[in-house]
C-alpha positions in Angstrom: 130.0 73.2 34.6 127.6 75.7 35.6 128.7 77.3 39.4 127.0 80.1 41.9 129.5 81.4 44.3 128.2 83.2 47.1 130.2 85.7 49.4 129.9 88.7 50.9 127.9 87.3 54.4 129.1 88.1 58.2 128.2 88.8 61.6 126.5 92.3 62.0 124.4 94.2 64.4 120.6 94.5 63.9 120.1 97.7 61.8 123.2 97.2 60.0 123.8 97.0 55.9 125.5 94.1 53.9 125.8 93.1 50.5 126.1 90.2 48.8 127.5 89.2 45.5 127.1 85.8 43.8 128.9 85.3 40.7 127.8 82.6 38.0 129.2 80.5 35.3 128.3 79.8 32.0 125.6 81.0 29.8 123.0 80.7 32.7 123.5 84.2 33.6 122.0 86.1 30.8 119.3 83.8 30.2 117.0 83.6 33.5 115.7 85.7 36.4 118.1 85.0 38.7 117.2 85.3 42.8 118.5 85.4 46.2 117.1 82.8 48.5 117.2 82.2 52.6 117.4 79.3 54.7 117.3 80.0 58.3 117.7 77.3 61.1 114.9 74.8 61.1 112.5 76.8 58.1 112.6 75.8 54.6 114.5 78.0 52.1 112.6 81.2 50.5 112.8 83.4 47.4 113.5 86.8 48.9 114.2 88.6 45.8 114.4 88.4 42.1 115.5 90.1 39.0 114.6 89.7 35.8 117.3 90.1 32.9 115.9 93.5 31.9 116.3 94.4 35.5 112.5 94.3 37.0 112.7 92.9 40.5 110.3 91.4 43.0 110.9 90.8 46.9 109.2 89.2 49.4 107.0 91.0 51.4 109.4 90.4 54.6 112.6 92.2 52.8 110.6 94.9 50.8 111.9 98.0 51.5 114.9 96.6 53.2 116.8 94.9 50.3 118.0 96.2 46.7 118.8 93.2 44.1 120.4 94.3 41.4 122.6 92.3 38.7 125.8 92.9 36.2 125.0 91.5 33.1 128.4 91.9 31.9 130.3 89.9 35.0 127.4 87.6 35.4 127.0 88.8 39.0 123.8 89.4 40.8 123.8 91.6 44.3 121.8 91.9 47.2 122.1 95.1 49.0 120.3 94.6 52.8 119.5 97.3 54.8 118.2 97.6 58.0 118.8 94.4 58.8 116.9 92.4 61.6 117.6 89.3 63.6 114.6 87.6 61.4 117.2 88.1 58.9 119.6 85.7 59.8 120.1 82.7 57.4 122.1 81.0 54.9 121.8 82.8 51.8 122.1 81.4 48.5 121.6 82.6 45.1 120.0 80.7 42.1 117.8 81.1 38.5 114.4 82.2 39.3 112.6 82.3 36.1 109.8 80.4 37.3 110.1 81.5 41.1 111.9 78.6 41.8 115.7 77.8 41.3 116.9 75.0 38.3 120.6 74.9 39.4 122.6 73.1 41.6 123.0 75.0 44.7 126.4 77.4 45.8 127.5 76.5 49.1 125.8 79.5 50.3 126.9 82.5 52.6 126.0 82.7 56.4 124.6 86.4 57.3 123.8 86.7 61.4 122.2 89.8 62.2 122.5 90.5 66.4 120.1 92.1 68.4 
């Protein structure tokens, strides 16, 4: 059974750093893109970054700059890295394949990141 497990989230203070790691299951992994996604309160959820499995990544023009994705083929684990962090920020964030910009996979219960002003 395929799983995304998502930690690394928290409270932290507007221009603050945190990273997230999500670790997968199964073959999944080394087959897609895989991407972070965002749902904040009341907005639908958004591809914020992606990687490709040869390590080519694309953000959204709102993190760009801000955020590093990056993956470990070898521990199927995909990282966000998020710098200079702003109250816009705050969200549940999820990871997910992204081959086609869009997940395929049932969806991690997430990790809460608040950023305070």
């Amino acid at each position: 059974q395929v799983q995304l497990v998502e930690s690394g989230g928290g409270l932290v203070q507007a221009g603050g750093s945190l990273r997230l790691s999500c670790a997968a299951s199964g073959s999944i992994f080394s087959m897609n893109a895989m991407g972070w996604y965002r749902q904040a309160p009341g907005k639908q959820r958004e591809l914020v970054a992606r990687i490709v499995s040869g390590g080519s990544t694309n953000y959204a023009d709102s993190v760009k700059g801000r955020f590093t994705i990056s993956r470990d083929n070898a521990k199927n684990t995909v990282y966000l890295q998020m710098n200079s962090l702003k109250p816009d920020d705050t969200a549940v964030y999820y990871c997910n394949t992204a081959s086609a910009y869009s997940p395929s996979m049932p969806w991690g219960q997430g990790t809460q990141v608040t950023v305070s002003s």
